[in-house]
C-alpha positions as MATLAB code, in Angstrom:
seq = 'XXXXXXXXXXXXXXXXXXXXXXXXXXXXXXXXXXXXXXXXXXXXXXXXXXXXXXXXXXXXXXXXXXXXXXXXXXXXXXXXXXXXXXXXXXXXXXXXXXXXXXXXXXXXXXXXXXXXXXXXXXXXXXXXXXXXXXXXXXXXXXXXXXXXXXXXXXXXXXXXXXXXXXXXXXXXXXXXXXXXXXXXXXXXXXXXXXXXXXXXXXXX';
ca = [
      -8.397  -19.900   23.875;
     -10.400  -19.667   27.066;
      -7.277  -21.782   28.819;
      -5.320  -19.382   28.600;
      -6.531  -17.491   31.618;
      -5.990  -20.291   34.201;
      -2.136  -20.671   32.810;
       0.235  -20.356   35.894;
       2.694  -17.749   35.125;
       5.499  -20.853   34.408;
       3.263  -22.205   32.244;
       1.901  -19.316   30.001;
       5.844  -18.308   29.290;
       6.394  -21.819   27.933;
       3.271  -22.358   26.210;
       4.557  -18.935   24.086;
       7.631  -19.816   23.812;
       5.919  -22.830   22.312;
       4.052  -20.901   19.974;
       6.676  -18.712   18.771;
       8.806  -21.766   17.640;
       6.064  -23.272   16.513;
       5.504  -19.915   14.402;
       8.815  -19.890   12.676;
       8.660  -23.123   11.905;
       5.385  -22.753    9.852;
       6.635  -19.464    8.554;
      10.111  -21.769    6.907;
       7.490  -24.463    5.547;
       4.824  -21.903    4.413;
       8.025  -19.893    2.296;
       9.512  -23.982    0.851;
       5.992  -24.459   -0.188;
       5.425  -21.244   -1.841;
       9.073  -21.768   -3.382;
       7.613  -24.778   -5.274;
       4.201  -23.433   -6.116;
       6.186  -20.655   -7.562;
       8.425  -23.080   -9.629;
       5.123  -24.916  -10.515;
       3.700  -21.913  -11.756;
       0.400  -23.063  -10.401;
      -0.319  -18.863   -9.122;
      -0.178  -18.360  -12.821;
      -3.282  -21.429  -13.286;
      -4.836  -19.613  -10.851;
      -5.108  -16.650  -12.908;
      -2.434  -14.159  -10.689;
       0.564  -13.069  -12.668;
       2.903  -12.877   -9.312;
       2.941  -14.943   -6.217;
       2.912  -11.550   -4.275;
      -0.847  -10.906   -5.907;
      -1.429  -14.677   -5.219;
      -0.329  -14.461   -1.054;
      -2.506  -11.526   -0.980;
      -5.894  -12.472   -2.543;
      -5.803  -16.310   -2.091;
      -3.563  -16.451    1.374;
      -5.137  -13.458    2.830;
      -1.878  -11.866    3.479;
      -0.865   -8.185    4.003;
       1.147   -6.618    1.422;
       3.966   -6.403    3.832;
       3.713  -10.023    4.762;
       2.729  -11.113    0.990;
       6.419   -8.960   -0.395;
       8.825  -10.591    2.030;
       6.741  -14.178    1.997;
       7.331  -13.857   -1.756;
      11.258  -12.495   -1.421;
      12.355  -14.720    0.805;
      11.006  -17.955   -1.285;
      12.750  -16.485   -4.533;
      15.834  -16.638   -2.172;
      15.311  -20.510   -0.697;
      14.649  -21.455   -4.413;
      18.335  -20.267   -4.896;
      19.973  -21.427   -1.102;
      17.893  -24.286    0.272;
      19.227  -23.429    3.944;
      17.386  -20.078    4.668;
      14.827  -22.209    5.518;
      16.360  -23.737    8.419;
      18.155  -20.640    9.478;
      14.415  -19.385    9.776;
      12.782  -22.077   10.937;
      15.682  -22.258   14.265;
      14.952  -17.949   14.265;
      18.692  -17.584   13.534;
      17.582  -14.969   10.458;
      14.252  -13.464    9.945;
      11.522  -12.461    6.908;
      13.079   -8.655    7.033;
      16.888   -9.802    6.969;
      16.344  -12.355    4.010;
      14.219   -9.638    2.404;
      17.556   -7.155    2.602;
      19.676   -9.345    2.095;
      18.096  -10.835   -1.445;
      18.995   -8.309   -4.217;
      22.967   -8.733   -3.073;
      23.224  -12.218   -2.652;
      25.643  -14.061   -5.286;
      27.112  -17.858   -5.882;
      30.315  -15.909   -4.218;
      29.052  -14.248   -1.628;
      25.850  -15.363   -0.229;
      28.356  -17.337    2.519;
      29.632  -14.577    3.832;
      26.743  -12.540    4.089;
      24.392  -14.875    5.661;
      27.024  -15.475    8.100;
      27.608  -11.661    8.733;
      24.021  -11.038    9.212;
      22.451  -14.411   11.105;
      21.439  -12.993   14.844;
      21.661   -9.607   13.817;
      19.086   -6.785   14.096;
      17.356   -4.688   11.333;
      19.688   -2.027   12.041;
      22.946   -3.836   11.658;
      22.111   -5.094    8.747;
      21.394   -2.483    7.095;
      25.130   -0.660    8.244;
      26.724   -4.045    7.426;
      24.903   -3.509    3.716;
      25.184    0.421    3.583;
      29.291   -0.662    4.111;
      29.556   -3.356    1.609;
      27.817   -2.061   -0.981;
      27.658    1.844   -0.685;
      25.641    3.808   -2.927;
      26.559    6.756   -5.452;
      25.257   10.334   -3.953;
      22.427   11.744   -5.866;
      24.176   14.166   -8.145;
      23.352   17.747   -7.696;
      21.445   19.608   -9.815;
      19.307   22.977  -10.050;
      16.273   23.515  -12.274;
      14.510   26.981  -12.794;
      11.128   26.668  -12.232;
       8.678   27.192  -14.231;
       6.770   29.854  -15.449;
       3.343   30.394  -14.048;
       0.647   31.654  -16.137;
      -0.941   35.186  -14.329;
      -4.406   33.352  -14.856;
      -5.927   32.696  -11.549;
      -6.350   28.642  -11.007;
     -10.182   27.522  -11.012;
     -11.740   27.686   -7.881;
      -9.321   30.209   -6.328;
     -10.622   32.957   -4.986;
      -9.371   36.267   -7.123;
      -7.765   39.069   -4.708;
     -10.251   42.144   -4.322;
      -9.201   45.156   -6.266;
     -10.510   48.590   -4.578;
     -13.097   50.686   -7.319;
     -11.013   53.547   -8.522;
     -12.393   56.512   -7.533;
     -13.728   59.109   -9.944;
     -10.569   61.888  -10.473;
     -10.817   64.994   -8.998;
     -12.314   68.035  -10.587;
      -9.812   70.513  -11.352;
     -10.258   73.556   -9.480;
      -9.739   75.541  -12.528;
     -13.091   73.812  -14.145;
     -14.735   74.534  -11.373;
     -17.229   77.767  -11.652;
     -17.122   80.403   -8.314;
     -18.767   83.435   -7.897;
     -16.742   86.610   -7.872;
     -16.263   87.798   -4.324;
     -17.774   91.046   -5.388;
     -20.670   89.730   -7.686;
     -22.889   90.400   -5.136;
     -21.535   93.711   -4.313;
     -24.049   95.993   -7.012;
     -27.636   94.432   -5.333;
     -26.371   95.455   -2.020;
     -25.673   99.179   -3.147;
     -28.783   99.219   -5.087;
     -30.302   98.077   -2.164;
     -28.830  101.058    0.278;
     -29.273  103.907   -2.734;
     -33.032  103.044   -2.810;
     -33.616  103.205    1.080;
     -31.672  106.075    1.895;
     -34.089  108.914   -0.064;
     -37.252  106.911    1.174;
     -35.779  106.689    4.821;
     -34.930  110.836    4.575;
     -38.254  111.353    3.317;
     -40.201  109.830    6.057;
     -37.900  111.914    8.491;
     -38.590  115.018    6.591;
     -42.386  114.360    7.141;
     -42.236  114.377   10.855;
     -40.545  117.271   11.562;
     -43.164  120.592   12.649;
];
């Protein structure tokens, strides 16, 4: 690993060209391996009911890498010569993988020719073409009824106190505007004779 720094330019593209045939290859004898462990049924001895489980926990594998590993070795068990198609990089993990649930004795020709060289993408519109699938049929559903409870751990909206209702002003006691009226005169008729007699006393 420490090489790889001194590589001339030249070399490094070589050395990963190299490497990525070198890849491929491994990939097509890891999957005809797995295709006769599989047949074996030594994953099952080893205590994992599917190969998928068995790439992952003994092979270290992602589940991405343990699905198609596993699809694409049901799929050489069936047609031997995936393997060299993969191993020359003339199909892929992902195209096998897309390929596998429409492959039949009849067909599997024709598709593998169709799709060998060919992206994700055309795949998938050669596929979507060949084999198109019923639209989801249409359908409305009322919902359903929600209880008025509030859930747990919601808060509740605030409701405003009432406020107390008015007092009528009927029940409401007030003074006649005149009640006052009779101290007042009393007042005046008392002061009147006293004020005349102290006037009365001063004159000669």
């Amino acid at each position: 690993m420490s090489d790889v720094e001194r590589l001339t330019d030249g070399a490094l593209e070589a050395e990963v060209l190299r490497l990525a045939t070198c890849e491929r290859r491994a990939t097509a004898s890891l999957i005809a391996h797995l295709a006769e462990l599989h047949g074996r049924r030594l994953h099952e001895r080893a205590g994992f009911a599917s190969l998928f489980t068995y790439c992952m926990e003994v092979l270290r594998l992602s589940e991405h890498q343990s699905y198609d590993r596993m699809k694409a070795a049901s799929v050489s068990r069936r047609y031997p010569q995936v393997l060299a198609w993969l191993a020359s990089g003339e199909l892929n993990l992902t195209t096998v993988r897309l390929l596998a649930p429409h492959l039949t004795p009849a067909n599997h020709d024709e598709l593998f020719a169709a799709a060998r060289g060919q992206r994700k993408r055309k795949v998938q519109e050669m596929l979507a073409a060949l084999f198109p699938q019923p639209d989801v049929p249409f359908s409305v559903r009322q919902l359903p009824v929600r209880s008025p409870a509030v859930a747990e751990g919601c808060p509740q909206p605030t409701v405003p106190a009432a406020r107390p209702a008015a007092t009528p002003a009927a029940n409401v006691a007030i003074p006649p505007v005149n009640q006052a009226m009779p101290i007042a005169n009393a007042a005046v008729t008392t002061a009147l004779p006293l004020r005349l007699a102290i006037q009365g006393r001063r004159r000669p």
